[in-house]
C-alpha positions in Angstrom: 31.2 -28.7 -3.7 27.8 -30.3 -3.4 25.4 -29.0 -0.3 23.3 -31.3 1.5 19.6 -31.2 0.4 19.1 -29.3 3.9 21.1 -26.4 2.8 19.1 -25.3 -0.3 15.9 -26.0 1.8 17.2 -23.0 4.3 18.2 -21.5 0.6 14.4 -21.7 -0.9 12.9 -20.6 2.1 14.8 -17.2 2.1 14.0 -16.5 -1.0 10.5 -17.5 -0.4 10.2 -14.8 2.4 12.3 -12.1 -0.2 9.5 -13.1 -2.9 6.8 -12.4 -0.1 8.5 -9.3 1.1 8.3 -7.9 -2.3 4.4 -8.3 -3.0 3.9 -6.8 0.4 5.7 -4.1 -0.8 3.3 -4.2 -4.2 0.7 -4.7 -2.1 0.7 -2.0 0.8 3.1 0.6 -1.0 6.7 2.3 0.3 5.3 3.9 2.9 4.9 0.2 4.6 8.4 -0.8 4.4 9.4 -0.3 7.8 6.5 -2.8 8.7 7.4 -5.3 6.2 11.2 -5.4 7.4 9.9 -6.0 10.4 8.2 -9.2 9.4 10.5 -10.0 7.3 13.4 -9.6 9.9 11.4 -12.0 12.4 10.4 -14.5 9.8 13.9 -14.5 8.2 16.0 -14.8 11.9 15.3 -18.7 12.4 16.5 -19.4 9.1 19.8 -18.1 10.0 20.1 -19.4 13.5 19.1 -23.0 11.5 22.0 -22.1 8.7 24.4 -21.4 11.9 23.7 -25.2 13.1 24.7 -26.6 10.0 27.9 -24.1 9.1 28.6 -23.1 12.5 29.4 -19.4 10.9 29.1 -17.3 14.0 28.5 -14.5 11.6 25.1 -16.2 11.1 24.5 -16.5 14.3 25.2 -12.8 15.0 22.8 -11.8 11.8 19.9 -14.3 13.2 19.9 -13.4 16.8 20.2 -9.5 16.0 17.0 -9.4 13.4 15.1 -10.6 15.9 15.5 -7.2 18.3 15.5 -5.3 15.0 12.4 -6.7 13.6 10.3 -5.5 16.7 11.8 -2.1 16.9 11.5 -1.1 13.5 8.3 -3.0 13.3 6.6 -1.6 16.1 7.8 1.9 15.1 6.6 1.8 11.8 3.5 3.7 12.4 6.0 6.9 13.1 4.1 9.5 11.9 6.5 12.3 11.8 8.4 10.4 8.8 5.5 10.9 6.4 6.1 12.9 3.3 9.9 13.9 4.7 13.2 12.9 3.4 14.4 11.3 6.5 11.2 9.1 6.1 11.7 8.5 3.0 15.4 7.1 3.6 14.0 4.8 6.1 11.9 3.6 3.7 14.7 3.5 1.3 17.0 1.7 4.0 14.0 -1.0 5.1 13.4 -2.4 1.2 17.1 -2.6 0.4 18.6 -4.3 3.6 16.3 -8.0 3.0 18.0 -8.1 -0.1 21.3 -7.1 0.4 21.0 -9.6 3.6 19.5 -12.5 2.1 22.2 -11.9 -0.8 24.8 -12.1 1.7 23.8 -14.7 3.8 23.0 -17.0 1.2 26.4 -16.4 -0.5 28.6 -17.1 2.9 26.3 -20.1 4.0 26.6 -21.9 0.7 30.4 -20.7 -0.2 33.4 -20.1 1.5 33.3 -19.0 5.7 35.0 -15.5 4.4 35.6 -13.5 1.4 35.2 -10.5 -0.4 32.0 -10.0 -1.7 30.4 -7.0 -3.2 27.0 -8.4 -4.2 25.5 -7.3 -0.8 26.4 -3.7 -1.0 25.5 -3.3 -4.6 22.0 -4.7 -4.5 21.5 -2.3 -1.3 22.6 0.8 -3.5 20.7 0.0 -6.3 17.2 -0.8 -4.6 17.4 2.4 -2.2 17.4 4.6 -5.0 14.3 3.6 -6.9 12.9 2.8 -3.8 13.3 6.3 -2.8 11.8 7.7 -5.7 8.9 5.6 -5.3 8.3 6.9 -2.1 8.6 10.6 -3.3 6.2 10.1 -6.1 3.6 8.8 -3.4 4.1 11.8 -1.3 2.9 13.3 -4.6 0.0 15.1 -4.2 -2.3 14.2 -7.5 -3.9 17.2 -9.1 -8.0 17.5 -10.7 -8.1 17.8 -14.4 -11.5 19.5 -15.3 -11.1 18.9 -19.0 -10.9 15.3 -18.7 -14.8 15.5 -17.3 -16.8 14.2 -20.0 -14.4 11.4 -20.5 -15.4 9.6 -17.2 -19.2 11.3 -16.1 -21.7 8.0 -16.5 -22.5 5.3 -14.5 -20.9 2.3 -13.1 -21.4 -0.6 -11.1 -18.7 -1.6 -9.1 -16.9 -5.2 -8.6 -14.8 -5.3 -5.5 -12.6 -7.8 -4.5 -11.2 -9.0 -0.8 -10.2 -6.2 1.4 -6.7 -7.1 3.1 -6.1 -6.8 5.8 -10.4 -6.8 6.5 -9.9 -4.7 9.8 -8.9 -1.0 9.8 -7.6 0.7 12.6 -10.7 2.6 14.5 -13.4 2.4 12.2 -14.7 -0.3 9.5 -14.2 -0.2 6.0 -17.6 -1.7 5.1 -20.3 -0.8 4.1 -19.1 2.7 2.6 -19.3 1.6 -1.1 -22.3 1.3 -2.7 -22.7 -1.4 -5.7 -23.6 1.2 -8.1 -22.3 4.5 -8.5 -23.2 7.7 -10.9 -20.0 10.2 -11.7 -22.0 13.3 -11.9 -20.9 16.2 -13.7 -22.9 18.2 -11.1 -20.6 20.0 -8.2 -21.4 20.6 -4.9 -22.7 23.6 -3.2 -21.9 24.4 0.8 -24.0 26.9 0.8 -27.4 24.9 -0.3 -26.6 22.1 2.7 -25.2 23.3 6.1 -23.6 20.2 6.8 -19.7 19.2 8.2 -19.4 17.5 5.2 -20.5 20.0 2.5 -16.7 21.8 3.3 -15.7 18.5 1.6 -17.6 18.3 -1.5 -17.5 22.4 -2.2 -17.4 22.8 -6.3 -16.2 18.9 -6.3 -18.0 16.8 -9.0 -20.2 14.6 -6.9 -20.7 11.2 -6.6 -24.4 9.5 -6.2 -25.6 7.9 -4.3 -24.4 10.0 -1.5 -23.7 8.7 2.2 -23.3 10.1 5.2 -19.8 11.6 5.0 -18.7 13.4 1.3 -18.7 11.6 -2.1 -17.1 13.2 -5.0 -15.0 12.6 -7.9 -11.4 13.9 -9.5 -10.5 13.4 -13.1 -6.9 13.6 -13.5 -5.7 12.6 -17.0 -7.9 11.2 -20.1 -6.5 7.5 -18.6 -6.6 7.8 -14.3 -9.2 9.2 -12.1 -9.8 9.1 -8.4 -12.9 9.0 -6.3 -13.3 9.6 -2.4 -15.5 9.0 0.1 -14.9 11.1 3.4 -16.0 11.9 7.0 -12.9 13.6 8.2 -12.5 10.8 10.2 -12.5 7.6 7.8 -13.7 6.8 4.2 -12.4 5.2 1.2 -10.5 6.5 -1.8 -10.0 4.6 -5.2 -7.5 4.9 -8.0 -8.7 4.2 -11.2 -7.1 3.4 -14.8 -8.7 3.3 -17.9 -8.6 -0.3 -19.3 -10.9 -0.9 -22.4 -14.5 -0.1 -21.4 -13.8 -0.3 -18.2 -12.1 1.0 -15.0 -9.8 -0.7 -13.1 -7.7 -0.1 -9.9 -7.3 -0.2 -5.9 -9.6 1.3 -3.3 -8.0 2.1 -0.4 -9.1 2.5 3.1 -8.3 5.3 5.3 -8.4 6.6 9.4 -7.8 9.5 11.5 -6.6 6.9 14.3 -2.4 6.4 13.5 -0.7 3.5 13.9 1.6 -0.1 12.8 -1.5 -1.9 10.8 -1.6 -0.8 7.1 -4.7 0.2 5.9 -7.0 -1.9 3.8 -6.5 -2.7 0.0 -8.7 -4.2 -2.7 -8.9 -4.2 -6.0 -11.9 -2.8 -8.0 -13.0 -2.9 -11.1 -16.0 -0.3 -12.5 -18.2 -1.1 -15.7 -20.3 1.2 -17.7 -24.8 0.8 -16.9 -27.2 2.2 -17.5 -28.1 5.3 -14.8 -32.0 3.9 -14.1 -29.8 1.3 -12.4 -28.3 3.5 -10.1 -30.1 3.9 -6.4 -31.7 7.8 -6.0 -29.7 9.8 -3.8 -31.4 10.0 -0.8 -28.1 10.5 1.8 -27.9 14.2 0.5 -31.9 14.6 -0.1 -32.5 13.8 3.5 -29.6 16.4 5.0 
């Protein structure tokens, strides 16, 4: 049976909000899910309400009018706290990737086909995305562990190309102006003892990065290929995962805040090449403590 043009409009626009749901997943990581239904749910609910008009399903209409409540709970919720690093959380965030799929699978399939029928797709795209998905979330639960021997494999200096931040607001504090242009991995640690300073707890025999600022700065080689640097208060800073690709370094920085909530924290993606260290500014955060 041939569907009006109208039909696979509806059609293309549901899978243009699956195709968005899935880089904000890329984007923001598991741990965002319950946010990203949320949008997705409130984004996706007209669509079906519009497929209801045309089919008159009253199974779409039930779907439509029922993701909009959904959306605002589970959005609004999604800055639970409690379900970080647990299983329950990381079921929920199981539960909120697999359900846009299974839903827009199902949808899709009674809109365009018959009014009723059997149909397993739903139910088998849910099982097979919650698993992965709740693997994924373990492994960022993970908690990544300092490699001294891989040192000398990233010590040196870099200057540092960052891109957009996204979102460009954090929650409680600003992600700007933390990262300096030009950075020098120092193979030096630090030492509480010599600077009586909150943030010397932070940097005790952590392999420091110059210039300083006025929270921590230090460094964490974790394999020959992945290392991860941090910038710190206590109460905001910046952390960056880095890769090994060719001469140069390339991953995400990622903002983070003591103050808890729905907005996700800001993402950008950086990449570090090798200079020369007379190109790096002197360190005078830490000479002036």
């Amino acid at each position: 049976m041939t569907r009006p043009f109208g039909h696979w409009v509806l059609v293309s626009l549901a899978l243009l909000l699956l195709g968005a749901f899935a880089v904000f997943l890329w984007w923001f990581g598991p741990w965002h899910a319950q946010l990203g239904f949320g949008l997705w749910a409130l984004a996706s609910a007209p669509l079906l309400i519009a497929a209801y008009s045309r089919r008159r399903i009253r199974w779409l209409l039930y779907l439509g009018t029922g993701l909009i409540p959904a959306g605002l709970v589970v959005g609004i919720t999604s800055g639970a706290i409690w379900m970080w690093g647990n299983w329950q959380g990381m079921l929920v965030t199981a539960v909120s990737v697999s359900l846009p799929l299974a839903l827009t699978i199902g949808w899709i399939h009674r809109f365009l086909g018959p009014p009723a029928g059997p149909n397993a797709g739903p139910l088998l795209a849910a099982v097979v995305t919650m698993i992965p998905v709740f693997a994924w979330a373990r492994a960022e639960t993970q908690e990544l562990v300092s490699n001294p021997a891989y040192t000398s494999e990233f010590a040196g200096c870099y200057e540092l190309e960052l891109g957009a931040w996204i979102p460009s607001a954090m929650m409680g504090h600003s992600v700007y102006g933390i990262l300096p242009a030009r950075i020098q991995l120092d193979t030096v640690r630090g030492d509480a003892a010599r600077r009586e300073t909150m943030y010397a707890t932070f940097e005790r025999s952590e392999l420091l990065i110059r210039p300083g600022w006025r929270g921590s700065a230090y460094w964490e080689p974790i394999s020959r290929e992945r290392v991860r640097l941090i910038w710190n208060t206590g109460f905001h800073g910046v952390g960056m995962d880095l890769r090994r690709h060719g001469q140069e370094l390339r991953g995400r920085a990622t903002g983070h805040t003591d103050v808890s909530g729905w907005w996700p924290e800001p993402r950008a993606r950086v990449r570090a090449r090798l200079i020369d260290c007379s190109l790096v500014p002197a360190d005078t955060a830490r000479g002036s403590r």
